[in-house]
Each structure stands twice: as C-alpha cells, then as structure tokens.
VOBA-1610 file (N, C-alpha, C; in pm, whole numbers, padded with zeros to 5 digits, always signed):
BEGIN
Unk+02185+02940+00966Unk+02173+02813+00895Unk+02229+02823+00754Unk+02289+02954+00732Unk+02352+02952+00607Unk+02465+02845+00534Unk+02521+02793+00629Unk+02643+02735+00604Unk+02594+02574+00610Unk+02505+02512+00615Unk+02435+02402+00604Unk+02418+02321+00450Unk+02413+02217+00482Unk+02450+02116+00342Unk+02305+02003+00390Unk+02253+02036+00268Unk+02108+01935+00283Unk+02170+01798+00252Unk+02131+01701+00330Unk+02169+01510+00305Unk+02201+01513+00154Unk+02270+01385+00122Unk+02273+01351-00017Unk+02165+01291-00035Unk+02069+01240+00060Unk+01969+01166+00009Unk+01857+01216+00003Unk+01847+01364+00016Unk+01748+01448-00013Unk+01720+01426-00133Unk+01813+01477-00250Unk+01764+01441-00393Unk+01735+01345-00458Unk+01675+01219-00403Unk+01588+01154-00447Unk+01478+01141-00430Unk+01396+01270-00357Unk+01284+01351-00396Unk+01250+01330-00548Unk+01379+01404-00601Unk+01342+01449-00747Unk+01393+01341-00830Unk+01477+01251-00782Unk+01507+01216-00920Unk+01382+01053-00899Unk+01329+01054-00817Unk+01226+00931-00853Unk+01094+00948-00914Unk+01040+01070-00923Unk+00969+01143-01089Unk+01075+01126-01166Unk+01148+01202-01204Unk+01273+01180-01286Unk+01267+01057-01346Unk+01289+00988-01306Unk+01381+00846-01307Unk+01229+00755-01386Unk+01112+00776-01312Unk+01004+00658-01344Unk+00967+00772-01505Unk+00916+00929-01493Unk+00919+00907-01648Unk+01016+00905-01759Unk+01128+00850-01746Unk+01213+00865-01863Unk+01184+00657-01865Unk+01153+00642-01766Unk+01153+00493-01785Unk+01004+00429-01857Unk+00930+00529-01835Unk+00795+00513-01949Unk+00837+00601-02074Unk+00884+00705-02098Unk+00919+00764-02198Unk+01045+00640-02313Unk+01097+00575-02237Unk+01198+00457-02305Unk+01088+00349-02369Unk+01033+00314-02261Unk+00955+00235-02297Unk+00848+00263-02407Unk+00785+00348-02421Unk+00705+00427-02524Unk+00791+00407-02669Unk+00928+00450-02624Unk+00993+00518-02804Unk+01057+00379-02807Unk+01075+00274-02692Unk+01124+00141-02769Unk+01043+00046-02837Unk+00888+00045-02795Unk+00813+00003-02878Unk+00797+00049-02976Unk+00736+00167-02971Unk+00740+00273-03131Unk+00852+00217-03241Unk+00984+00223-03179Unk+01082+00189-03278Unk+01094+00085-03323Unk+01101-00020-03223Unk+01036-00179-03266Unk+00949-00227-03369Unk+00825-00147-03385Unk+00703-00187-03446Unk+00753-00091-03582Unk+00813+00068-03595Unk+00820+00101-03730Unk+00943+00075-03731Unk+01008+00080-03754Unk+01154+00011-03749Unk+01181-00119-03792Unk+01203-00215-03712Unk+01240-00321-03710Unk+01172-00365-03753Unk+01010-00370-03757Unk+00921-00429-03851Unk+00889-00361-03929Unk+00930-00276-03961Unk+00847-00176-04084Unk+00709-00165-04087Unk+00660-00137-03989Unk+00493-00116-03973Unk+00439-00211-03984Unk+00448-00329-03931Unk+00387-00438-04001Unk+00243-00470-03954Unk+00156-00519-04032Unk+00044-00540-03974Unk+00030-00615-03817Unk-00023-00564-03737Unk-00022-00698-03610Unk-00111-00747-03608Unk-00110-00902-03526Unk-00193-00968-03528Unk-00316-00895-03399Unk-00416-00887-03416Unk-00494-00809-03324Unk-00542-00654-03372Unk-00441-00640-03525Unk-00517-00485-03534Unk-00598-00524-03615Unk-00735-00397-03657Unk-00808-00411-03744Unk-00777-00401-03886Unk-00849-00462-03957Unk-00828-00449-04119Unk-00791-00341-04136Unk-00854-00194-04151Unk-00849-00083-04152Unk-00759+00002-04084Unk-00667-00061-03978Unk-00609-00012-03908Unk-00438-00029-03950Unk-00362+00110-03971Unk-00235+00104-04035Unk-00166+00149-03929Unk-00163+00235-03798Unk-00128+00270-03707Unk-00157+00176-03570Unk-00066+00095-03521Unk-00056+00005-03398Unk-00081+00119-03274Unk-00180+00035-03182Unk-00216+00098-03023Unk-00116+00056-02957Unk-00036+00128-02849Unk+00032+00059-02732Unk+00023-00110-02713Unk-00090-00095-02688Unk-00160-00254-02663Unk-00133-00303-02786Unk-00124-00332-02901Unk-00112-00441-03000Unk+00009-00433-03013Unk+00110-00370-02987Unk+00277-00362-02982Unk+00323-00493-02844Unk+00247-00414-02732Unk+00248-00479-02633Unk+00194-00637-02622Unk+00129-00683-02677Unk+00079-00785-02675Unk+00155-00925-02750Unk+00307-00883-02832Unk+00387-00964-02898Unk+00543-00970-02824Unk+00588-00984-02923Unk+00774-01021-02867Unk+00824-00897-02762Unk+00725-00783-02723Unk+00762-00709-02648Unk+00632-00669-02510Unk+00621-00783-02519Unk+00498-00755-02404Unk+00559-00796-02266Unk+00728-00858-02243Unk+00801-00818-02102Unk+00842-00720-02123Unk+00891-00631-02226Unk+00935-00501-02165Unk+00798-00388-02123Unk+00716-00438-02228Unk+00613-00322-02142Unk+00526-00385-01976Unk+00561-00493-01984Unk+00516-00533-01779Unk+00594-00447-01741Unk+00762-00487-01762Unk+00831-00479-01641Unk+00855-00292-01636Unk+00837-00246-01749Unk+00885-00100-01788Unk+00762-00020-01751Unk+00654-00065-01770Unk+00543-00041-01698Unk+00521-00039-01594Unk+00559-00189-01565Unk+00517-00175-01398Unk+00633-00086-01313Unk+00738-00080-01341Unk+00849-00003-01321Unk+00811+00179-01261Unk+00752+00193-01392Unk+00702+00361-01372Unk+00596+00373-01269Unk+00483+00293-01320Unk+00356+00341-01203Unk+00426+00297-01077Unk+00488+00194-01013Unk+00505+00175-00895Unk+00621+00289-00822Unk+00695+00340-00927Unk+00793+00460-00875Unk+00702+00565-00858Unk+00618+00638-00965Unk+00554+00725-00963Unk+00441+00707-00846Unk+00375+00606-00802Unk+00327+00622-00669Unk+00357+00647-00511Unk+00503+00594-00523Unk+00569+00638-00401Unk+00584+00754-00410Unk+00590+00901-00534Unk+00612+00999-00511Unk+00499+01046-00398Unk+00393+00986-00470Unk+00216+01015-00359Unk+00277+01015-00225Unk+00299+00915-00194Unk+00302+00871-00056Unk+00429+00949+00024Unk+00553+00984-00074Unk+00638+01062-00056Unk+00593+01206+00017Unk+00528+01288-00055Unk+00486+01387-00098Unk+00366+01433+00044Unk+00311+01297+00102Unk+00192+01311+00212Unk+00311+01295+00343Unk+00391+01208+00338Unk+00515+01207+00415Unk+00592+01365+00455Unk+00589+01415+00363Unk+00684+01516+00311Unk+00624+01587+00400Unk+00516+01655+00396Unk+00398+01749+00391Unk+00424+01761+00572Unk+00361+01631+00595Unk+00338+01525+00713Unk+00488+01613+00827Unk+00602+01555+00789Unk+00688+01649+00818Unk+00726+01810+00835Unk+00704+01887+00757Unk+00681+01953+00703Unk+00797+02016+00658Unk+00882+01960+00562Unk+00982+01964+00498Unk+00930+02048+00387Unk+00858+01986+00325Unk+00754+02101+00247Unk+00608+02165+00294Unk+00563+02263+00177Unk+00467+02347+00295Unk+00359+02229+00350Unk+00308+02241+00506Unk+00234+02138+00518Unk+00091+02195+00511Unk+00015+02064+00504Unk-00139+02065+00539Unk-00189+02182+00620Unk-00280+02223+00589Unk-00304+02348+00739Unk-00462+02247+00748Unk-00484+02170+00695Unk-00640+02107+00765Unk-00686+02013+00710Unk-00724+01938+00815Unk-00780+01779+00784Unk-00837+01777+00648Unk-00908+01855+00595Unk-00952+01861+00438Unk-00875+01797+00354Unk-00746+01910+00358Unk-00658+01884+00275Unk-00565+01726+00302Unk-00588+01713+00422Unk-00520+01581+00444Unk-00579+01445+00367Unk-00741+01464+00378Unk-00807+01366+00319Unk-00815+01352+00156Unk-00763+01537+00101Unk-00769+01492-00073Unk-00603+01423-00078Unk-00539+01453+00003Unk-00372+01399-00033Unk-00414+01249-00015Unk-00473+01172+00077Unk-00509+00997+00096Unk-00535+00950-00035Unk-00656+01067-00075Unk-00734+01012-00193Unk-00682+01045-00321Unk-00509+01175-00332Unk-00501+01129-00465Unk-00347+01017-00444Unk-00329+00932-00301Unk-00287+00812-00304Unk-00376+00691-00363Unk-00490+00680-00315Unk-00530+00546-00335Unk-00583+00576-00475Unk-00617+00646-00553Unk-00656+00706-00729Unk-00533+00643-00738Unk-00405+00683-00725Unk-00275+00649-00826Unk-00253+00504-00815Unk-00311+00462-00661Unk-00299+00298-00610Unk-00357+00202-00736Unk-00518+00316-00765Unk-00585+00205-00849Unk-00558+00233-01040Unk-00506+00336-01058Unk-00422+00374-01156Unk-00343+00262-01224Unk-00207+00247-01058Unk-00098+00160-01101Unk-00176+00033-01131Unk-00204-00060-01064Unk-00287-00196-01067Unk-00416-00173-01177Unk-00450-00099-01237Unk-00501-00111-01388Unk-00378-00116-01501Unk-00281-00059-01487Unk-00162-00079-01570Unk-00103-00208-01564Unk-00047-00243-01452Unk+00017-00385-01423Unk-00060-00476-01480Unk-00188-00468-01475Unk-00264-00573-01469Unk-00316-00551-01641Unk-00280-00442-01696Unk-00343-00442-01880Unk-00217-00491-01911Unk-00132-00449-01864Unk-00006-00510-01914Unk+00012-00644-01916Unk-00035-00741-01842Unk-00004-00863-01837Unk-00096-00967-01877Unk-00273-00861-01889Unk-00349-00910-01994Unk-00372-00846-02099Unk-00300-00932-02242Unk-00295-00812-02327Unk-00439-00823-02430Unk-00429-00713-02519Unk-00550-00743-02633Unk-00620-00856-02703Unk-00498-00953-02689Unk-00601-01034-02822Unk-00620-01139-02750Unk-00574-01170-02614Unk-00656-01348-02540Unk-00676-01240-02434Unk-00725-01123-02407Unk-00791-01075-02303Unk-00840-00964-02366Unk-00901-00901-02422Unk-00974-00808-02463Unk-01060-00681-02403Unk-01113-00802-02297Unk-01268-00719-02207Unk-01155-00658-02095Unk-01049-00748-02047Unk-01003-00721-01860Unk-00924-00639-01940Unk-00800-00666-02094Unk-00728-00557-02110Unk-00819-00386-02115Unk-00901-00336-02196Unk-00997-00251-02210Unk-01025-00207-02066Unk-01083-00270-01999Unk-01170-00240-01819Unk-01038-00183-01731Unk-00931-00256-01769Unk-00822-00201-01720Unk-00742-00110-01760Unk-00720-00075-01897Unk-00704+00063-01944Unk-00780+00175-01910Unk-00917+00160-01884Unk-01009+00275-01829Unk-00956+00275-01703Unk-00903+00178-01609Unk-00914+00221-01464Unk-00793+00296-01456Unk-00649+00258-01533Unk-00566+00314-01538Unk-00572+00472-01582Unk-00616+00476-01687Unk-00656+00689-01707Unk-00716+00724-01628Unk-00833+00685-01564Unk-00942+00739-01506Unk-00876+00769-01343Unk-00785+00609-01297Unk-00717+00665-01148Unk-00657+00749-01130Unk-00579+00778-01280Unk-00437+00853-01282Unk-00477+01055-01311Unk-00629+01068-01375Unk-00699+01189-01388Unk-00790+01205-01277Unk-00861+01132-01207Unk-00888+01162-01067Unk-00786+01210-00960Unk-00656+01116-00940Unk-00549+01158-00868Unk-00524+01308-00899Unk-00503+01335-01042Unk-00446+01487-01057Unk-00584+01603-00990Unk-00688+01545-01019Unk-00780+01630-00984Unk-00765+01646-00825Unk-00787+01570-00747Unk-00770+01612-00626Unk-00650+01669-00552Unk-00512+01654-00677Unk-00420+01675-00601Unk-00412+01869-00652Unk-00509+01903-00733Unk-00482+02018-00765Unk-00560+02073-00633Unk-00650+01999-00612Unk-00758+02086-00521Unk-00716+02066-00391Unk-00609+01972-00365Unk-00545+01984-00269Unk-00441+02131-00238Unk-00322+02150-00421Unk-00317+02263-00416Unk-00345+02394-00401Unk-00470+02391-00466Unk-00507+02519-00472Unk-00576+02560-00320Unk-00587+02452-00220Unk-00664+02502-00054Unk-00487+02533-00032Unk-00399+02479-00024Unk-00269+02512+00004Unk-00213+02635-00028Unk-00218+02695-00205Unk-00197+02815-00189Unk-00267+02921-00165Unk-00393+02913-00087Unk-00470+02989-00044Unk-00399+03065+00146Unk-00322+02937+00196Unk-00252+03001+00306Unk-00089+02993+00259Unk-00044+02941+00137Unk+00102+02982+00102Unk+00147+03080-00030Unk+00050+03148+00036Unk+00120+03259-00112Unk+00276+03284-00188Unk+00333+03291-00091Unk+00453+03325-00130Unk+00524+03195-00194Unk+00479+03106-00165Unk+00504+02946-00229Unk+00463+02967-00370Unk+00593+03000-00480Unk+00520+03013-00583Unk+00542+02883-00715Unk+00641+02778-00627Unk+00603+02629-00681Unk+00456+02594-00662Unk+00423+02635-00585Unk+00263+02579-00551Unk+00167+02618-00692Unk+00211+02724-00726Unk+00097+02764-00871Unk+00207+02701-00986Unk+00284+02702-00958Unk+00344+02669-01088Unk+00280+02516-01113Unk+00308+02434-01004Unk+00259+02289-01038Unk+00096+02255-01028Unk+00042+02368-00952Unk-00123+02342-00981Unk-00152+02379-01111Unk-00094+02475-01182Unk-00132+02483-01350Unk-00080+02402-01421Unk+00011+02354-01393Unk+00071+02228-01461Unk-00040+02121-01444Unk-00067+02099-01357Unk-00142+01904-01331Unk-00291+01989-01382Unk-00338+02124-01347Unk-00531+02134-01400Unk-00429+02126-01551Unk-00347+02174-01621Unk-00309+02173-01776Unk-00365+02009-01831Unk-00280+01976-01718Unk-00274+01825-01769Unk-00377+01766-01803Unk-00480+01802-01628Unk-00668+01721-01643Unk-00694+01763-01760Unk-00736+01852-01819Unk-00777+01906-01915Unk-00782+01844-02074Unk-00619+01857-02105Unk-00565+01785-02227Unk-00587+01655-02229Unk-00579+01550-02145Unk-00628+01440-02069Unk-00729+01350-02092Unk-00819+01471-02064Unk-00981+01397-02031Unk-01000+01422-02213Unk-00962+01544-02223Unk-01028+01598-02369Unk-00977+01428-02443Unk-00868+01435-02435Unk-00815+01310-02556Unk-00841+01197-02520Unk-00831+01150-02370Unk-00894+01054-02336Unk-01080+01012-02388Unk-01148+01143-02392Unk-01287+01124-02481Unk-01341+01116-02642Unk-01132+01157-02651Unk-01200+01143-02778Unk-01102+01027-02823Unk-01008+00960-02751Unk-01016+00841-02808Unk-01090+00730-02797Unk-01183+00723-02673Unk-01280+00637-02650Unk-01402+00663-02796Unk-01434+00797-02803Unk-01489+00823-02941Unk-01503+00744-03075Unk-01341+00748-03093Unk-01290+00757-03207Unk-01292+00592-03213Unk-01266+00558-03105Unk-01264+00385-03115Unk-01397+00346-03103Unk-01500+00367-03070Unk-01627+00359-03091Unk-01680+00383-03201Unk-01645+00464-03272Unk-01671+00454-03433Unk-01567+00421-03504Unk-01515+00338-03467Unk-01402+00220-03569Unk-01323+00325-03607Unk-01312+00415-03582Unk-01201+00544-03631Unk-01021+00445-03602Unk-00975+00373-03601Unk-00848+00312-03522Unk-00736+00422-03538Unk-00709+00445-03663Unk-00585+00529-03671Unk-00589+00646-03600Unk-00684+00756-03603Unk-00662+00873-03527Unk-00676+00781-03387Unk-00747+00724-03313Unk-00757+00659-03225Unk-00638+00621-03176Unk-00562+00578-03247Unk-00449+00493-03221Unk-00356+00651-03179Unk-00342+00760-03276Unk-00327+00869-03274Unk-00292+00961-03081Unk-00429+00934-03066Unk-00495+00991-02937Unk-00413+00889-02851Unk-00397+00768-02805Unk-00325+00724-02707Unk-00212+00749-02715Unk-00090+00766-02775Unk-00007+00753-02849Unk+00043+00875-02762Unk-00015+00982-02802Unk-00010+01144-02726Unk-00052+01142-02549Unk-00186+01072-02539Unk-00191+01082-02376Unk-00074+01013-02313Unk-00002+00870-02403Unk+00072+00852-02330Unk+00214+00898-02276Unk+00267+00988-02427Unk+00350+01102-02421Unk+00307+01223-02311Unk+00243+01252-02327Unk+00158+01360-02210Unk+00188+01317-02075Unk+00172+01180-02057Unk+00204+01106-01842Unk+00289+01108-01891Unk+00403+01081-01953Unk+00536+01100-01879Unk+00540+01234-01813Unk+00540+01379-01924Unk+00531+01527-01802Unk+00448+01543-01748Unk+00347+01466-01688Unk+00249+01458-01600Unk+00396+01431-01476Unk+00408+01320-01493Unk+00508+01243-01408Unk+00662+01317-01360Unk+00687+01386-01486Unk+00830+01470-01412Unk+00764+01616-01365Unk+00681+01671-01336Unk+00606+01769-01279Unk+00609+01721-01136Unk+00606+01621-01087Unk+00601+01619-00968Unk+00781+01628-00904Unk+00888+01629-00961Unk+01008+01714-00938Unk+01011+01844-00892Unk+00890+01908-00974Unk+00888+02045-00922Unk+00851+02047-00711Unk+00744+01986-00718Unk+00688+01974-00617Unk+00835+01947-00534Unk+00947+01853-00544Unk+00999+01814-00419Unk+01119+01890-00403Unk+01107+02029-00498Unk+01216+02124-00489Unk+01230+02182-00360Unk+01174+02224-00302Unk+01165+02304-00166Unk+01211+02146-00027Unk+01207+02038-00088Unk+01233+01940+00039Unk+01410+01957-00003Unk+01472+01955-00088Unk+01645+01941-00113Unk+01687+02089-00100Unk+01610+02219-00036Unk+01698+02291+00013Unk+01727+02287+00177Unk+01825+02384+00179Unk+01886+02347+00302Unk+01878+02421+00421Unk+01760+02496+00413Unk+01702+02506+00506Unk+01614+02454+00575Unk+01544+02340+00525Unk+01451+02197+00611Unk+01575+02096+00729Unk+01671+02155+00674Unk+01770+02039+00778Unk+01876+02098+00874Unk+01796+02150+00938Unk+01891+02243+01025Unk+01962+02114+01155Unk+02062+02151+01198Unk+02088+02047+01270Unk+02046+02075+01429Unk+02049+01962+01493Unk+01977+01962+01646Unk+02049+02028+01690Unk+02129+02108+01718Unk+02230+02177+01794Unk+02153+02324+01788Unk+02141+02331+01630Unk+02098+02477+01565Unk+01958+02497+01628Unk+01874+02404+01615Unk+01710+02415+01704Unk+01701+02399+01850Unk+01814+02424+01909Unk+01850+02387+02045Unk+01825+02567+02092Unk+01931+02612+02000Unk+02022+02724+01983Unk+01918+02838+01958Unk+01790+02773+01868Unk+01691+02909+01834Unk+01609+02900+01928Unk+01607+02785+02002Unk+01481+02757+02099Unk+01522+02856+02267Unk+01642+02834+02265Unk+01701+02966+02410Unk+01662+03061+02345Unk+01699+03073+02218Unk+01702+03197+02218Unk+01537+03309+02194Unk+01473+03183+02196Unk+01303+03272+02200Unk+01268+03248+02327Unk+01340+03130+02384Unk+01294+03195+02539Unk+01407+03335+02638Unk+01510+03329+02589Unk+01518+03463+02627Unk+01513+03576+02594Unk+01433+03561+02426Unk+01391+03690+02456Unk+01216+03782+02480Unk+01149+03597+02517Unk+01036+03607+02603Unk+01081+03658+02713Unk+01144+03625+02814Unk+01176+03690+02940Unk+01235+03830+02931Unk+01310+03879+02847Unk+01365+04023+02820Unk+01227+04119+02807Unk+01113+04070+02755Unk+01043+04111+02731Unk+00883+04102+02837Unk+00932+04049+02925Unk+00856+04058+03087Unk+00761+03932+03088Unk+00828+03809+03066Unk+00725+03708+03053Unk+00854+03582+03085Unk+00875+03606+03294Unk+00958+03496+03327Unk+00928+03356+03262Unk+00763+03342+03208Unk+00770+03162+03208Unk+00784+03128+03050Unk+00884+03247+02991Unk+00916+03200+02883Unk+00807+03232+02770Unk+00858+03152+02653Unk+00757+03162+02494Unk+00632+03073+02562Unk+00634+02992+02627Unk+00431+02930+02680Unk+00382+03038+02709Unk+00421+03143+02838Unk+00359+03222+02848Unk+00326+03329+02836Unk+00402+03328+02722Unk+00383+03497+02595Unk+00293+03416+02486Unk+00299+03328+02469Unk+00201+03236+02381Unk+00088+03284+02415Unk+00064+03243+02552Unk-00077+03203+02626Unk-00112+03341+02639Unk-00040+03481+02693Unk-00084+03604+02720Unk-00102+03658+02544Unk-00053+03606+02433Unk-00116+03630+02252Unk-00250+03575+02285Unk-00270+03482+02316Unk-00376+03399+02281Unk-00457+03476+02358Unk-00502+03510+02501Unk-00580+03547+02544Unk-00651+03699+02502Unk-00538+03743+02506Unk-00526+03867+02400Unk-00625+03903+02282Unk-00561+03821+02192Unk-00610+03838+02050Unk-00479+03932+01976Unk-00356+03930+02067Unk-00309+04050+01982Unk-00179+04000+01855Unk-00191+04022+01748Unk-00083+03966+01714Unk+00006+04020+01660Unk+00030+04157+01651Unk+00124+04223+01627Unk+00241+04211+01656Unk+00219+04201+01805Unk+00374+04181+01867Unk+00458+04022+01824Unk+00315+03930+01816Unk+00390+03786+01767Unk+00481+03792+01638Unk+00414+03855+01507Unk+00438+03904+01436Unk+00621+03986+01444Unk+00595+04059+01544Unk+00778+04118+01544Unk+00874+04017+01596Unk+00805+03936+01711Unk+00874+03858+01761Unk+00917+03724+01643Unk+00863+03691+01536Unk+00870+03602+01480Unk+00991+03631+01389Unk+00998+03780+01368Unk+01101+03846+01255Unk+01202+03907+01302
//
C-alpha cells in the first residue's frame, strides 16, 4: 500500500478546525480593533460607569453585532461537525476506533455538550446585553459550560482509548491538550463570574477576553486528532483488500486449516492460544 494517494477530500478533516478557529480568532481581533481603534475606546452604551475595558458582549451588541452572529455562528456550527466528524471517523475506523460501548456513549455526549454549547452562542449572539440581559448572561453560561463539559468527556473518552492504543501517540498529545484546556477554562471561567459579581468589570472584562482567545486553540487542537484519517494508509483500494484477504486465506490452509482464516479463527478461539495469531498477523 505504499504507493497509494489518500482522496483530496481527506483534508478537510483538518482544515474544518482550521478554518472555524481562525474564523472566531478574526472575529475576536475585528471587534477588538473596531472598539480600540476606530473608536478609540469609547465608552459603550451598556458598560458600567467604572468600566474602561469593553466585554465581547458590549462590542457585540452595536454596529457590529452581524458580524459577531454570523462569525459566531459560523465557528460553533463548523466546530461541531468536527464532533460528529470525529464519531463518524472512529465509527469507520479510519481513525483508532471505539473498543466499547462506554466509550461510544462519552463520544454522543461530548456531541450533544457542543450541540448545547453552539445554540447558547447563536442565541447570546442575537440577544445581546442591553435589551436582553438575563437570556444574553443564561446563554453565555450555557455556551462555556457545553463547550467545558464536551472537552471533559472527550478527554475521558481519550484517555479509555489510549489505554488499548498505546502506540497512538496523537492520542496523548491531544488528551493533554483539551485536560490543559478544562483546567485554564474553568479556572478563568470562575473567576470571571467572580470578578463580575463583585463589580470588578475590567479584570472581568480581562478574563473573557483570554477564555475567548483560549477556544480558538481549543478549536484547532482538534486538527491534531484528524491527522491519522489523511494518511494513506486508511484508503487502501478494493482490489488491495481483495488481494490481502486470499492471501490470509492461503496462508490459513498452508498452515493445515482447509476452511480457511474462520477456521483458524475458531480453532484460536477455542484454544485460548494467541501466539500463533500474533505471527500470523505480522
């Protein structure tokens, strides 16, 4: 299978992480620039007296509250198909798969976390701070909270995974990446809820500012993950699996077992022995 060329459309594995955080990362530094820039910091309508540093949300809530829907809604809805990608993927087993229903059920659940993630975003986005206050707020919590649950289960999805893929050493690389992430996350996520609870706004303002810099490489981390689907050994062609499949049944029969690999299977299994599967596999 050396001489094999993986699809061109393999690599949009990677580039749809790719692609959704540079499109929140734009969106981030075009508001930023907007508000100090073009306005020179200007007070907004919706911040506090005390408050000299603008939240996402009070940027968002004026002459740029379609680019943060559509740039918003843009990212979470890309970045969730990676989920569903990724259970697909698995599902196949283009990448390493599931070895047990366990793990199948934390991959569902860190889909429907990112499900309720995205639809807290869409939906703060389009109700903003100052004629929605309570649904913008309720919906900013659901958005961190879906999007740090998702990582949590998807680590613990990892880490049952590299327990039977050792040699998979994307698998640790991206489970320390996403527990990195929970971590930094929750910490700032508590302490900007904190900090805004005691009228603190500026460091407050501070703290979102960074978590939201933080999801974007939350978001291109999952590139790592779809490295192993764009090599070219997942796409062997039907000819080639035709070709390996004679060839383990003849050399089940060379090896005194006329009814083929079933019944060198079935004489392992009864067995217990697996040594010989073991040579036969290599």
């Amino acid at each position: 299978m050396a001489g094999m060329e993986a699809p061109w459309w393999a690599t949009i594995y990677v580039i749809v992480p790719i692609f959704s955080g540079f499109v929140w990362l734009g969106m981030l530094l075009g508001m930023l620039l907007w508000w100090s820039v073009k306005e020179n910091s200007v007070h907004l309508v919706g911040m506090s007296e005390t408050q000299d540093i603008a939240y996402i949300s009070d940027i968002g809530a004026h002459q740029l509250q379609p680019l943060f829907i559509a740039m918003g809604t843009v990212t979470v809805v890309g970045f969730t198909t990676v989920f569903v990608t990724e259970r697909w993927l698995r599902h196949r087993g283009t990448i390493a798969p599931n070895t047990s229903r366990f793990q199948k059920v934390l991959s569902a659940l860190a889909i429907i976390f990112a499900v309720i993630g995205m639809i807290g975003l869409i939906i703060l986005t389009c109700r903003n701070n100052i004629d929605y206050s309570t649904t913008h707020d309720v919906c900013l919590v659901v958005f961190i909270a879906g999007y740090i649950l998702s990582a949590i289960v998807v680590c613990w999805e990892y880490q049952r995974l590299g327990i039977h893929y050792r040699q998979h050493r994307i698998l640790r690389l991206s489970f320390w990446i996403k527990l990195t992430f929970i971590f930094v996350e929750l910490g700032l996520a508590i302490a900007f809820g904190v900090l805004g609870h005691q009228k603190r706004y500026n460091p407050a303002a501070v703290c979102e500012w960074v978590i939201s810099l933080i999801y974007t490489f939350y978001v291109w981390s999952y590139a790592i993950d779809f490295i192993p689907a764009i090599r070219t050994k997942h796409y062997a062609s039907k000819e080639t699996e035709i070709d390996m499949a004679e060839g383990m049944e003849a050399e089940s029969r060379m090896r005194g077992y006329p009814g083929g690999v079933p019944q060198e299977q079935a004489a392992y299994g009864s067995t217990g022995a697996t040594r010989g599967q073991e040579s036969r596999n290599f």
